[in-house]
CHARMM internal coordinates of N, CA and C (Angstrom, degrees):
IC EDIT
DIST 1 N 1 CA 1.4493
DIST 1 CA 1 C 1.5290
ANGL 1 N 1 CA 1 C 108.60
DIST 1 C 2 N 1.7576
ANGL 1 CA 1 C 2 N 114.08
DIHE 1 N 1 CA 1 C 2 N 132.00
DIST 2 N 2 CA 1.5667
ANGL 1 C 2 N 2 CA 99.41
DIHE 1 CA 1 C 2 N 2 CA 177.89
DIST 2 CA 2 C 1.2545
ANGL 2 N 2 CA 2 C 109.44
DIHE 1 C 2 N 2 CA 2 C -77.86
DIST 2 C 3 N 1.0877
ANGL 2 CA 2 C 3 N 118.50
DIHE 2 N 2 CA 2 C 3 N -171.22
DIST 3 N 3 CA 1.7459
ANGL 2 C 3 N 3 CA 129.02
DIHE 2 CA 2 C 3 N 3 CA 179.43
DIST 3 CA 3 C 1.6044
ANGL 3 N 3 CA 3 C 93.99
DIHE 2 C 3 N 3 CA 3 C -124.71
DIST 3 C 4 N 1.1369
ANGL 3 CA 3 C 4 N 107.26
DIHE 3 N 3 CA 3 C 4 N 160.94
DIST 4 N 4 CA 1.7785
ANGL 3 C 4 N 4 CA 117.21
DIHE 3 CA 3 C 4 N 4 CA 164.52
DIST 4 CA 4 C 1.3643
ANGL 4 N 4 CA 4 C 105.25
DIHE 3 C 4 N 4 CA 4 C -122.49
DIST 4 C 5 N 1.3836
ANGL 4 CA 4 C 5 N 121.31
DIHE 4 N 4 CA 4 C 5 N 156.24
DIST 5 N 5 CA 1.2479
ANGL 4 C 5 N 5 CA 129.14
DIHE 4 CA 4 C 5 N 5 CA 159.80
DIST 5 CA 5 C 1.4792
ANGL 5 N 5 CA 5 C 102.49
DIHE 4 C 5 N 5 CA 5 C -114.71
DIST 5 C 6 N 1.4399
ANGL 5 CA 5 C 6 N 123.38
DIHE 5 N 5 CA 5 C 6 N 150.36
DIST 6 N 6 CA 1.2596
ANGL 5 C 6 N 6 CA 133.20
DIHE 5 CA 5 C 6 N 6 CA -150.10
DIST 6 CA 6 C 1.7577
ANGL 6 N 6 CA 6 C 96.10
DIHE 5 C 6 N 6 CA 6 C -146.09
DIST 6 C 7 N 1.0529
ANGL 6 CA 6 C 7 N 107.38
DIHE 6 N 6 CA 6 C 7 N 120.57
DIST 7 N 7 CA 1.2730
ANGL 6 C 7 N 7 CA 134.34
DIHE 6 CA 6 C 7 N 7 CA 175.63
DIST 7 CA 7 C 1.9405
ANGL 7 N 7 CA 7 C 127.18
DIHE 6 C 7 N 7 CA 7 C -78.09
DIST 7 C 8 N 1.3666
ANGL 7 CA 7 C 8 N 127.41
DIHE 7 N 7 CA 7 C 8 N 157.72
DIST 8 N 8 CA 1.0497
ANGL 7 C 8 N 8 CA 121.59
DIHE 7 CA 7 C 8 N 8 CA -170.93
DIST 8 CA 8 C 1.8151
ANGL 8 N 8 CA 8 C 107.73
DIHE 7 C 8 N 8 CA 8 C -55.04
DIST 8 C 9 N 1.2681
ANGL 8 CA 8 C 9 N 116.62
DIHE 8 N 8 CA 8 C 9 N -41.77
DIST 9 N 9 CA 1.6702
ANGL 8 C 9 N 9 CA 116.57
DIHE 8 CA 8 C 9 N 9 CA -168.65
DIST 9 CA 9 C 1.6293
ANGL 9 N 9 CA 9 C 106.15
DIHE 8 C 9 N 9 CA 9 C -93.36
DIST 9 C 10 N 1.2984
ANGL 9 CA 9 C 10 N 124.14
DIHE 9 N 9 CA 9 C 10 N 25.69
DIST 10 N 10 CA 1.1235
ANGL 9 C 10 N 10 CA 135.78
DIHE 9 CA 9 C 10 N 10 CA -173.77
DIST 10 CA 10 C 1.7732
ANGL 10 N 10 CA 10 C 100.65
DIHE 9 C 10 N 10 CA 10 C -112.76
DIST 10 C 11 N 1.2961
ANGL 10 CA 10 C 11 N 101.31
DIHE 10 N 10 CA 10 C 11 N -48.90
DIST 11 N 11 CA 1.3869
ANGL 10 C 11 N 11 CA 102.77
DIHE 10 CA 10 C 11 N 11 CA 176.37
DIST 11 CA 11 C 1.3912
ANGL 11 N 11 CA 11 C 119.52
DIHE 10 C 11 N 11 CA 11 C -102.19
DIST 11 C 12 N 1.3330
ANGL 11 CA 11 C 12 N 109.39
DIHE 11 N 11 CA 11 C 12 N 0.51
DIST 12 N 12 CA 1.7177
ANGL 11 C 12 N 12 CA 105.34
DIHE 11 CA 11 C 12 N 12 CA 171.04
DIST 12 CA 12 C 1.7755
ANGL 12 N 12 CA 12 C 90.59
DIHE 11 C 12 N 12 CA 12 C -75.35
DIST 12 C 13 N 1.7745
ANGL 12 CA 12 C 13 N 109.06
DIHE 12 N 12 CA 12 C 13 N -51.17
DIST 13 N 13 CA 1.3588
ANGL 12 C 13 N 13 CA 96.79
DIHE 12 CA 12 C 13 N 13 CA -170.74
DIST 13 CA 13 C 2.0684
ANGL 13 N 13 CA 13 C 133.84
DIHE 12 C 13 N 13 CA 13 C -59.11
DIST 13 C 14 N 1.3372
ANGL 13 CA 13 C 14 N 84.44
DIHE 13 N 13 CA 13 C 14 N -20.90
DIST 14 N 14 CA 1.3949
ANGL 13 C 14 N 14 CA 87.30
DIHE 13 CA 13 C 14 N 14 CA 169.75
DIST 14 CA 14 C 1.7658
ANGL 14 N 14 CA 14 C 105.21
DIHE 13 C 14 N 14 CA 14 C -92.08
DIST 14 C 15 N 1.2762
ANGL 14 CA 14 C 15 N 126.20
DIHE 14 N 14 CA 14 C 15 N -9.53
DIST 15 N 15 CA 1.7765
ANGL 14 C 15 N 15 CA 115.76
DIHE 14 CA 14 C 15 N 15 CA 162.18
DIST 15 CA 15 C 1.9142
ANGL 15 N 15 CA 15 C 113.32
DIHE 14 C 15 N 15 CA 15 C -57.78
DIST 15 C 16 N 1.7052
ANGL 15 CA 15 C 16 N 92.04
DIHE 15 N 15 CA 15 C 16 N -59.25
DIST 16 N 16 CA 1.4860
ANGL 15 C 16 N 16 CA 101.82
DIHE 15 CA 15 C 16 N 16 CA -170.83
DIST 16 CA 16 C 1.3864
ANGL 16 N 16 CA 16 C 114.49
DIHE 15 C 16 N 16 CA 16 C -91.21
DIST 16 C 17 N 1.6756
ANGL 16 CA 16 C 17 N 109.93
DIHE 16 N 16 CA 16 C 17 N 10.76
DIST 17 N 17 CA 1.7211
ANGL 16 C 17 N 17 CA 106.54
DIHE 16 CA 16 C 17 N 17 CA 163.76
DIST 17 CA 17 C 1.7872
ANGL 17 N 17 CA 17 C 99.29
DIHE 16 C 17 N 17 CA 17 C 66.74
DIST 17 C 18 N 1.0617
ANGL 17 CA 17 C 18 N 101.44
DIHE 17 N 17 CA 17 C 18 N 46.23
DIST 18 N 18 CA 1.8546
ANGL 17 C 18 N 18 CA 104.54
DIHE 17 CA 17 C 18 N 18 CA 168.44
DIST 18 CA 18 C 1.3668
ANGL 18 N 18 CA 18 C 102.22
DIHE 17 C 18 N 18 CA 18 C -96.34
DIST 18 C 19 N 1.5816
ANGL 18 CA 18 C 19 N 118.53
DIHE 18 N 18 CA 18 C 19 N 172.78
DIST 19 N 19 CA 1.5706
ANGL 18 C 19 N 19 CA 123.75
DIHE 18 CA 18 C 19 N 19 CA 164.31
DIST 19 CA 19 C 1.1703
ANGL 19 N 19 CA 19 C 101.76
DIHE 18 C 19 N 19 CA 19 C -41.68
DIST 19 C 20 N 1.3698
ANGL 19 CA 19 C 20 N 117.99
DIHE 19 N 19 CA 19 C 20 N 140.18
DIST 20 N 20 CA 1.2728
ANGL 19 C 20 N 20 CA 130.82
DIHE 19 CA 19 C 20 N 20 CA 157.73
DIST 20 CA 20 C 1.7017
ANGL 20 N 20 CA 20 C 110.93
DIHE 19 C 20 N 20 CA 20 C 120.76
DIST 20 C 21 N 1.2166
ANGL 20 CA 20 C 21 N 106.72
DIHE 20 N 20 CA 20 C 21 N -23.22
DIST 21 N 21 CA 1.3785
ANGL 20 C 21 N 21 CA 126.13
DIHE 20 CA 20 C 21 N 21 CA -159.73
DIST 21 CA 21 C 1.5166
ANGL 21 N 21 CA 21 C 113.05
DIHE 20 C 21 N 21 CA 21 C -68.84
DIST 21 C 22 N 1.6470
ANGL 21 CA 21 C 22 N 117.32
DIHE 21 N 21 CA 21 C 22 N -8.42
DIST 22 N 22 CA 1.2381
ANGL 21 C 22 N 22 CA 114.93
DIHE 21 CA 21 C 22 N 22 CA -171.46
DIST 22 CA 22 C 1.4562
ANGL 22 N 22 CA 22 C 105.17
DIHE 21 C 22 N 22 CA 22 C -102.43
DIST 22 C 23 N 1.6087
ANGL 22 CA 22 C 23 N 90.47
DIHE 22 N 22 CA 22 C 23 N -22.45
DIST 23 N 23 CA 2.1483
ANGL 22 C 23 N 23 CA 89.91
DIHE 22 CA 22 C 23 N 23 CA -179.34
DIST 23 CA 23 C 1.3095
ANGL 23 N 23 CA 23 C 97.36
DIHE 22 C 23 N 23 CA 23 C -67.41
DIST 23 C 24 N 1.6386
ANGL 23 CA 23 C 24 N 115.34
DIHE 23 N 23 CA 23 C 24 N -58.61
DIST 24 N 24 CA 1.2712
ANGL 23 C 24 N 24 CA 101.64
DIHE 23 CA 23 C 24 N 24 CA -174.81
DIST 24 CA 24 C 1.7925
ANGL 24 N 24 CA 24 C 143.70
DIHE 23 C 24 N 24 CA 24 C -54.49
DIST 24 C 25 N 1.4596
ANGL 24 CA 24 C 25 N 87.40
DIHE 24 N 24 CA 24 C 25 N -7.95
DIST 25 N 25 CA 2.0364
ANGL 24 C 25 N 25 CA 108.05
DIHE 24 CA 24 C 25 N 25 CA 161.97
DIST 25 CA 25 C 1.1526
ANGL 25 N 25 CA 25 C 106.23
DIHE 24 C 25 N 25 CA 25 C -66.01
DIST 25 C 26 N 1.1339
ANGL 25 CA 25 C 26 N 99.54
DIHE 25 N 25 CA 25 C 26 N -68.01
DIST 26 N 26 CA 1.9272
ANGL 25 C 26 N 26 CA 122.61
DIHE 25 CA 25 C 26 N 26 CA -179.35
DIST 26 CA 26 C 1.7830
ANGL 26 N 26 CA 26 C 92.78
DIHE 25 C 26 N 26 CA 26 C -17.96
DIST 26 C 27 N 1.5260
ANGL 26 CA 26 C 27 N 100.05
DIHE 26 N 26 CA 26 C 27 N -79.29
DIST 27 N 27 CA 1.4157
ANGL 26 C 27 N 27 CA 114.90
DIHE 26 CA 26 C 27 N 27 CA -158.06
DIST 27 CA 27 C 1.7057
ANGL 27 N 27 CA 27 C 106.00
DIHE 26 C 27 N 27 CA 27 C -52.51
DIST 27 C 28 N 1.2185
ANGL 27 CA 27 C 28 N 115.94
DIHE 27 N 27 CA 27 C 28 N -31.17
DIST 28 N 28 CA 1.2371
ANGL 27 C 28 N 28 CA 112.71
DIHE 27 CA 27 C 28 N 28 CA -169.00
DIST 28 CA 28 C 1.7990
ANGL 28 N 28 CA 28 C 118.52
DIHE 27 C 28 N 28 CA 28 C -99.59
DIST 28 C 29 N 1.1798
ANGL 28 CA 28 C 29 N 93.22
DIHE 28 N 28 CA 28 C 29 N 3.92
DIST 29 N 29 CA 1.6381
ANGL 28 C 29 N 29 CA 106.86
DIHE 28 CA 28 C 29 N 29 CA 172.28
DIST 29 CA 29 C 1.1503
ANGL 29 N 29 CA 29 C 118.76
DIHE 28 C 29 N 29 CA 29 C -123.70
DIST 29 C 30 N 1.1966
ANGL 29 CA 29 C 30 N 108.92
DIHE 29 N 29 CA 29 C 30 N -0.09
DIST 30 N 30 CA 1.8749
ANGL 29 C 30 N 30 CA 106.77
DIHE 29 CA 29 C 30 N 30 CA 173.70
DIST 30 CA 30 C 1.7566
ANGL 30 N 30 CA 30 C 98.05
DIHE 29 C 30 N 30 CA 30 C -108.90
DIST 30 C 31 N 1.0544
ANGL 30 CA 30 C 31 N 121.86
DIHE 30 N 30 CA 30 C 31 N 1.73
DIST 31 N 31 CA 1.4308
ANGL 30 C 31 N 31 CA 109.90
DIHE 30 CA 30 C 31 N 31 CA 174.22
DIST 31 CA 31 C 0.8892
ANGL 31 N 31 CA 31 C 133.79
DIHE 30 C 31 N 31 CA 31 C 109.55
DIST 31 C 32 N 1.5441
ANGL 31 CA 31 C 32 N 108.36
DIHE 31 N 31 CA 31 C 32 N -11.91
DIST 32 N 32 CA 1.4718
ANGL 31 C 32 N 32 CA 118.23
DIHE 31 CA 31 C 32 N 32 CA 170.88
DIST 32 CA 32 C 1.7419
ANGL 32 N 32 CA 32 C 138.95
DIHE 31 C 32 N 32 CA 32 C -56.19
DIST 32 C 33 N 1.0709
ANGL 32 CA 32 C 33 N 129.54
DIHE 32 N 32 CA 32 C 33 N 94.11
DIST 33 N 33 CA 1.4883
ANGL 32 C 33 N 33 CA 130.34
DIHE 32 CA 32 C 33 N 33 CA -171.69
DIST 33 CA 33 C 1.2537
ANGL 33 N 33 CA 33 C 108.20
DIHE 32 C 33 N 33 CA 33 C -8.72
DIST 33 C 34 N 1.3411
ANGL 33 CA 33 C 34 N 156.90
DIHE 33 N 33 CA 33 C 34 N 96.01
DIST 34 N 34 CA 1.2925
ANGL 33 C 34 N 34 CA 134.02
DIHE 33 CA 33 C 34 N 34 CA 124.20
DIST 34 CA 34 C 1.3123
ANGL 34 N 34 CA 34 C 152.73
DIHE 33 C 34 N 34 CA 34 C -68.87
DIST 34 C 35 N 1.5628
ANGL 34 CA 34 C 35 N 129.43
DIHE 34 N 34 CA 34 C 35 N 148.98
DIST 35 N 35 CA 1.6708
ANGL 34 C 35 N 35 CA 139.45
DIHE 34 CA 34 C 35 N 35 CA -145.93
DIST 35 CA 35 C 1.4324
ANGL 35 N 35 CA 35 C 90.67
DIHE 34 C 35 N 35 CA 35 C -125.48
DIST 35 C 36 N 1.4910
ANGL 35 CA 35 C 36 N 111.94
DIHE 35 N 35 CA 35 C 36 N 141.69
DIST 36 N 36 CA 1.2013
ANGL 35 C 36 N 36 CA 119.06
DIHE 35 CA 35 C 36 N 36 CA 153.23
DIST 36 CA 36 C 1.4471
ANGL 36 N 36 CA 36 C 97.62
DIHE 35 C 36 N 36 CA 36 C -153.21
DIST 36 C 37 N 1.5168
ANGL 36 CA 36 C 37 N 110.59
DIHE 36 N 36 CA 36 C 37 N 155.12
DIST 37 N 37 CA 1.4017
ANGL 36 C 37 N 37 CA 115.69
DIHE 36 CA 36 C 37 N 37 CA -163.21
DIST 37 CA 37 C 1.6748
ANGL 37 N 37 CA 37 C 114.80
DIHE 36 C 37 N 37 CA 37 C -110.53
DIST 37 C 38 N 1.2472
ANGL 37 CA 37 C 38 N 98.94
DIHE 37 N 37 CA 37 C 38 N 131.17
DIST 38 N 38 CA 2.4575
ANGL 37 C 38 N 38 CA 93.70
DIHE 37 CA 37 C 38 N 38 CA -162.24
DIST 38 CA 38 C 1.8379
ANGL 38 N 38 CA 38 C 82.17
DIHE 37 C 38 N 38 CA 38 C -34.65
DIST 38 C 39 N 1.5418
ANGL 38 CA 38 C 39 N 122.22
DIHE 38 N 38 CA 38 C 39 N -71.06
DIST 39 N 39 CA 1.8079
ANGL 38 C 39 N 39 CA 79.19
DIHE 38 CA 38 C 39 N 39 CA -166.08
DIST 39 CA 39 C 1.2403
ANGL 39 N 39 CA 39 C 153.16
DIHE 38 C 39 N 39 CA 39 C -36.48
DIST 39 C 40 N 1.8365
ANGL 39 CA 39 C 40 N 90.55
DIHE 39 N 39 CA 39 C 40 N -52.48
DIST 40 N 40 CA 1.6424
ANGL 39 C 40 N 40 CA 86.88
DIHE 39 CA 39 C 40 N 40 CA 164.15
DIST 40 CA 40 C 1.7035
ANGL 40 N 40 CA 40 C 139.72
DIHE 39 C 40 N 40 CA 40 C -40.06
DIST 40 C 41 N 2.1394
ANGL 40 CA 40 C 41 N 102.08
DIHE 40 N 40 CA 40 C 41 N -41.37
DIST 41 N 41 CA 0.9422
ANGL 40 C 41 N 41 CA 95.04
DIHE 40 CA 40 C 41 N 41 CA 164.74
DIST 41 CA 41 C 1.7120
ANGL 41 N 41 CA 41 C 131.22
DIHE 40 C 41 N 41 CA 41 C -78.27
DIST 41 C 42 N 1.1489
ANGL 41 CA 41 C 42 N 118.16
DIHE 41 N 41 CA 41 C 42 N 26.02
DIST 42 N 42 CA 1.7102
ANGL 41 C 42 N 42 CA 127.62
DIHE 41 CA 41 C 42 N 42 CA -179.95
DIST 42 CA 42 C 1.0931
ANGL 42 N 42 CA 42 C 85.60
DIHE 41 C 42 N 42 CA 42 C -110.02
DIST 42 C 43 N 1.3687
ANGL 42 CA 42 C 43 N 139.43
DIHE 42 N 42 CA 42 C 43 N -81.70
DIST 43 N 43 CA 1.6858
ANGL 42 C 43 N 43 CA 119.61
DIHE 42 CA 42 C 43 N 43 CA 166.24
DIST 43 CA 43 C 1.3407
ANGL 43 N 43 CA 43 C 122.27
DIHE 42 C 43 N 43 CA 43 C 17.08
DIST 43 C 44 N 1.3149
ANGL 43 CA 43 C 44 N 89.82
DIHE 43 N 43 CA 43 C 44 N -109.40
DIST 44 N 44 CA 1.9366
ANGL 43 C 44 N 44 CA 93.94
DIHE 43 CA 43 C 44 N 44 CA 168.03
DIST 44 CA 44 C 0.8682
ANGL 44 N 44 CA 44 C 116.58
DIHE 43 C 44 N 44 CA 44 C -9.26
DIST 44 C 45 N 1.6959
ANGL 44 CA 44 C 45 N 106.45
DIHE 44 N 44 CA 44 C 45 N -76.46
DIST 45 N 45 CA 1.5299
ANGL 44 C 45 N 45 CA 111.75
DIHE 44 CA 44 C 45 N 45 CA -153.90
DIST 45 CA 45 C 1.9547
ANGL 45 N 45 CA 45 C 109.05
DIHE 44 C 45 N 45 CA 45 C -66.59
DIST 45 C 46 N 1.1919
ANGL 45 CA 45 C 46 N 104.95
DIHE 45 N 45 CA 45 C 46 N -24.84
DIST 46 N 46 CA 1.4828
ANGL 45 C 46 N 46 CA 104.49
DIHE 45 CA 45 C 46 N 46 CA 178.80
DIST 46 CA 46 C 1.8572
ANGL 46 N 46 CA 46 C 110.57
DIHE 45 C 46 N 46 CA 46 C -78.34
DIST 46 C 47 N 1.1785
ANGL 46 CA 46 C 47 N 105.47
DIHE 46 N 46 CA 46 C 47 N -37.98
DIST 47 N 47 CA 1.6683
ANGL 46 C 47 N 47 CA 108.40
DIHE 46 CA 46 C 47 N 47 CA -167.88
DIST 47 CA 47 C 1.8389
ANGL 47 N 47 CA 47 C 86.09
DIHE 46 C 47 N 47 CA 47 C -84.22
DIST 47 C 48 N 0.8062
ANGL 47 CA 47 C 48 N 136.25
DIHE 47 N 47 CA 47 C 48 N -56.23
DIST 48 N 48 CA 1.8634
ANGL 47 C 48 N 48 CA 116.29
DIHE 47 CA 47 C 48 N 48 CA 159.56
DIST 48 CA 48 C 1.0454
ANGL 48 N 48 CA 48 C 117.78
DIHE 47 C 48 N 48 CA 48 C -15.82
DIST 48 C 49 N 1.6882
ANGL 48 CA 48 C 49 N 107.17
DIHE 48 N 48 CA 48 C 49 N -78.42
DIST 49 N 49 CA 1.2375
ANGL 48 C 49 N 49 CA 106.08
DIHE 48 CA 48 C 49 N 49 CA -150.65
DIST 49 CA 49 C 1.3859
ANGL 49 N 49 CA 49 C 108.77
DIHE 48 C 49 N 49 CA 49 C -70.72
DIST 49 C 50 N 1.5561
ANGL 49 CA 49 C 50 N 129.09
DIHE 49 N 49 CA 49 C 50 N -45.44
DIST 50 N 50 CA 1.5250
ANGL 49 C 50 N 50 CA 116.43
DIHE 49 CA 49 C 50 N 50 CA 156.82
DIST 50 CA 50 C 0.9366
ANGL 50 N 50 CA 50 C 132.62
DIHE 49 C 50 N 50 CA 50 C -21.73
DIST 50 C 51 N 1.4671
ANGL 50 CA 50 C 51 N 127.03
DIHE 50 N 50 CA 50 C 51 N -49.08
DIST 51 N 51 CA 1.3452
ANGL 50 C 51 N 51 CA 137.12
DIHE 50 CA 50 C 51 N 51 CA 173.23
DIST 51 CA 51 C 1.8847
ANGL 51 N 51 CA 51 C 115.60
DIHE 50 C 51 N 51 CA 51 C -75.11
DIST 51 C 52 N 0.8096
ANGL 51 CA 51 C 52 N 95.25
DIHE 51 N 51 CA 51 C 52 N -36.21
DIST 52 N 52 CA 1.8376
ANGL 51 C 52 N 52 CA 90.63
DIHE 51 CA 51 C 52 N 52 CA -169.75
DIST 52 CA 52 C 1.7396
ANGL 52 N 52 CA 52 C 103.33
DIHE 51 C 52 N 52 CA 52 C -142.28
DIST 52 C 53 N 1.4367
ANGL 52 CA 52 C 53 N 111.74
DIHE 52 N 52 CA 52 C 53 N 31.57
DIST 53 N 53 CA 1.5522
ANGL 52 C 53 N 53 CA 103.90
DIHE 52 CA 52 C 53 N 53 CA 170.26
DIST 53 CA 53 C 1.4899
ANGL 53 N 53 CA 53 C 129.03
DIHE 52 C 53 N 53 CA 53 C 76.50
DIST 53 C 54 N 1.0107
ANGL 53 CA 53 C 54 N 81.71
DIHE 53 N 53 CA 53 C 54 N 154.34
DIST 54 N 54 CA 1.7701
ANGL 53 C 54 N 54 CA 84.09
DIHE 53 CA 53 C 54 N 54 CA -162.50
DIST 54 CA 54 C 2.0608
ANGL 54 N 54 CA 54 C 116.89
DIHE 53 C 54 N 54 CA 54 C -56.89
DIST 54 C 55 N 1.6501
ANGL 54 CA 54 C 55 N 113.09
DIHE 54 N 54 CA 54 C 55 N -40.21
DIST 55 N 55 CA 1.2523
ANGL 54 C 55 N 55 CA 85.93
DIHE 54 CA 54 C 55 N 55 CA 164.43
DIST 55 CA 55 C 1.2669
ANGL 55 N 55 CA 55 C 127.51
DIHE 54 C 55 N 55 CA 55 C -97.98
DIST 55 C 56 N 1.3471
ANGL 55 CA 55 C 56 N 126.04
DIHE 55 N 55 CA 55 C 56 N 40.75
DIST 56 N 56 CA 1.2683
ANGL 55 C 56 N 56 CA 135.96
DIHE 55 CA 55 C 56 N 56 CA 145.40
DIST 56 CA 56 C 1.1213
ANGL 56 N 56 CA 56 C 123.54
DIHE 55 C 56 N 56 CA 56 C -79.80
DIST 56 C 57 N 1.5288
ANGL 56 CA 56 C 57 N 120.95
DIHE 56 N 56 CA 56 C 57 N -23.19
DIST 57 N 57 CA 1.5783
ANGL 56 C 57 N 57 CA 137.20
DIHE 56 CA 56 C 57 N 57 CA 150.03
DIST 57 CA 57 C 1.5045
ANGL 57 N 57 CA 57 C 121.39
DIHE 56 C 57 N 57 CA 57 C -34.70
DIST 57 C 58 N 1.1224
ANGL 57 CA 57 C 58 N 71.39
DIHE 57 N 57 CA 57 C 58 N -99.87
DIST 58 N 58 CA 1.2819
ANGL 57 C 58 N 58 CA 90.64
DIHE 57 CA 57 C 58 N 58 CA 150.89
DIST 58 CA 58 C 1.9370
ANGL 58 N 58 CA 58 C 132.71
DIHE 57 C 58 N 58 CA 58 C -9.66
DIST 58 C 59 N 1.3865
ANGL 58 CA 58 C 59 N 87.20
DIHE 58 N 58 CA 58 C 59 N -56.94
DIST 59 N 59 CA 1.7140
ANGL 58 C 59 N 59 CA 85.35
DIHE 58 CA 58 C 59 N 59 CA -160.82
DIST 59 CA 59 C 2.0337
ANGL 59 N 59 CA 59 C 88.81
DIHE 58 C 59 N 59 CA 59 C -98.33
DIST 59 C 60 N 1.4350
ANGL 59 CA 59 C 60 N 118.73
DIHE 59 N 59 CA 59 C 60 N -6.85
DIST 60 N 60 CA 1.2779
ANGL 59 C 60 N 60 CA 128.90
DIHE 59 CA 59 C 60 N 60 CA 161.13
DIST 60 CA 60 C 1.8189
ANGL 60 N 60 CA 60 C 108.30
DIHE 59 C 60 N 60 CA 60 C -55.61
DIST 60 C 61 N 1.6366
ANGL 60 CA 60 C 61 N 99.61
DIHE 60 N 60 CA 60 C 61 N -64.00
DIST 61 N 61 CA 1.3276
ANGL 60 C 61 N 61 CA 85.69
DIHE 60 CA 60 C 61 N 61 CA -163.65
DIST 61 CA 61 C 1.6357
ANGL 61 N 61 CA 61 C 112.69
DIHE 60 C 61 N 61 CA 61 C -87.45
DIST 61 C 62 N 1.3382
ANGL 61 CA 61 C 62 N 119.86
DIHE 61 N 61 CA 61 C 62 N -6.06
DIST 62 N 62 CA 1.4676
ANGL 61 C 62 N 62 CA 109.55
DIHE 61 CA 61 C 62 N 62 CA 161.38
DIST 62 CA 62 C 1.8659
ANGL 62 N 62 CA 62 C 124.22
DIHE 61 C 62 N 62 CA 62 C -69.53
DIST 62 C 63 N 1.4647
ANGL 62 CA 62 C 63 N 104.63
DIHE 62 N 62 CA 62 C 63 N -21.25
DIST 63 N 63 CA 1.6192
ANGL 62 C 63 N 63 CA 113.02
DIHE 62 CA 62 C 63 N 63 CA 171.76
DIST 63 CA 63 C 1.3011
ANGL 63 N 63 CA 63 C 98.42
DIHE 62 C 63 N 63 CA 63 C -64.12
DIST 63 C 64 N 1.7365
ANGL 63 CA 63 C 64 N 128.75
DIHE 63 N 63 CA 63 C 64 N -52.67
DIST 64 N 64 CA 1.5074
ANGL 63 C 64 N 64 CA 120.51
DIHE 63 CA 63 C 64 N 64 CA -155.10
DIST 64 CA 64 C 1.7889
ANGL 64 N 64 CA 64 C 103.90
DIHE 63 C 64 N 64 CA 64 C -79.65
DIST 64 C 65 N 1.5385
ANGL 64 CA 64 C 65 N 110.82
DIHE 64 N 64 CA 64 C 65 N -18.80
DIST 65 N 65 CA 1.2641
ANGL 64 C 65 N 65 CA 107.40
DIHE 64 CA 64 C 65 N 65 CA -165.73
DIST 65 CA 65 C 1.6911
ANGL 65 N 65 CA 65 C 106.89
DIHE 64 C 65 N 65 CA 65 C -87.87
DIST 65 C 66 N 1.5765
ANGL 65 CA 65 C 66 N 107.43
DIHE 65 N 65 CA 65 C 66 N -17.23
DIST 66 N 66 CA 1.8137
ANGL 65 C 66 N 66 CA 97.86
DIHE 65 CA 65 C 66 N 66 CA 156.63
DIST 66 CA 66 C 0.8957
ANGL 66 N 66 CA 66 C 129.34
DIHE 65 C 66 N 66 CA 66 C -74.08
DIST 66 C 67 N 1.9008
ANGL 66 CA 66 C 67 N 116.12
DIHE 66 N 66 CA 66 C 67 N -23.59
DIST 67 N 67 CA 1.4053
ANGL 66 C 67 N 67 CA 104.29
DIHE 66 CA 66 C 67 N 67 CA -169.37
DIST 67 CA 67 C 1.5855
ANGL 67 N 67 CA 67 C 120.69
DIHE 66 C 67 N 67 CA 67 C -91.18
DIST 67 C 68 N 1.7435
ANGL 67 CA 67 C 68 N 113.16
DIHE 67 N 67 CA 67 C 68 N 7.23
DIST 68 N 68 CA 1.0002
ANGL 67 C 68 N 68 CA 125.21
DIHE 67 CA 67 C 68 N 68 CA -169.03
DIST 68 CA 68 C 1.1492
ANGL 68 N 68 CA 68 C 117.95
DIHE 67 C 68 N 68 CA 68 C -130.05
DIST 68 C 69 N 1.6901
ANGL 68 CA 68 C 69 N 112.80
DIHE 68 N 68 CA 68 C 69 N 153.01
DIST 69 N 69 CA 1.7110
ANGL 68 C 69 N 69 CA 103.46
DIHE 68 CA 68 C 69 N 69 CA -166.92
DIST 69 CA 69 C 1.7956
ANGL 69 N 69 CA 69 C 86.38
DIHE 68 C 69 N 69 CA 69 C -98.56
DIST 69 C 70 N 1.4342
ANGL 69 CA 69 C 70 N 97.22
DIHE 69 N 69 CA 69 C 70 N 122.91
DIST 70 N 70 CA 1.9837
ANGL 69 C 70 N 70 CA 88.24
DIHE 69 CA 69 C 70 N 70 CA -170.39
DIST 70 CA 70 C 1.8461
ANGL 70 N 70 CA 70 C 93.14
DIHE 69 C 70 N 70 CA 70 C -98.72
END
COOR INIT
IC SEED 1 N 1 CA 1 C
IC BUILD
């Protein structure tokens, strides 16, 4: 089975439901290994929390950090 690694605009787009957002379901419900890297997840949590406050950060980077084997 491959694995993916998943990038900062990969998982903003599957947060805010932009294009792209359904492959990245796909990938994460059929079983496929996924990677995300502690930056990426500081990403998030920083381009969140700028945008919508700190516990929106917050509750950003604890969503990306279940769905990923970091």
């Amino acid at each position: 089975m491959r694995g993916f690694l998943l990038d900062t605009s990969a998982l903003l787009a599957l947060r805010d439901n932009e294009p792209g957002a359904n492959r990245i379901s796909e990938l994460l419900s059929d079983g496929s290994p996924c990677y995300g890297s502690f930056m990426t997840l500081m990403e998030v949590f920083y381009r969140v929390w700028n945008d919508e406050g700190e516990t929106a950060g917050c509750e950003a980077y604890a969503d990306c950090f279940t769905l990923l084997m970091v």
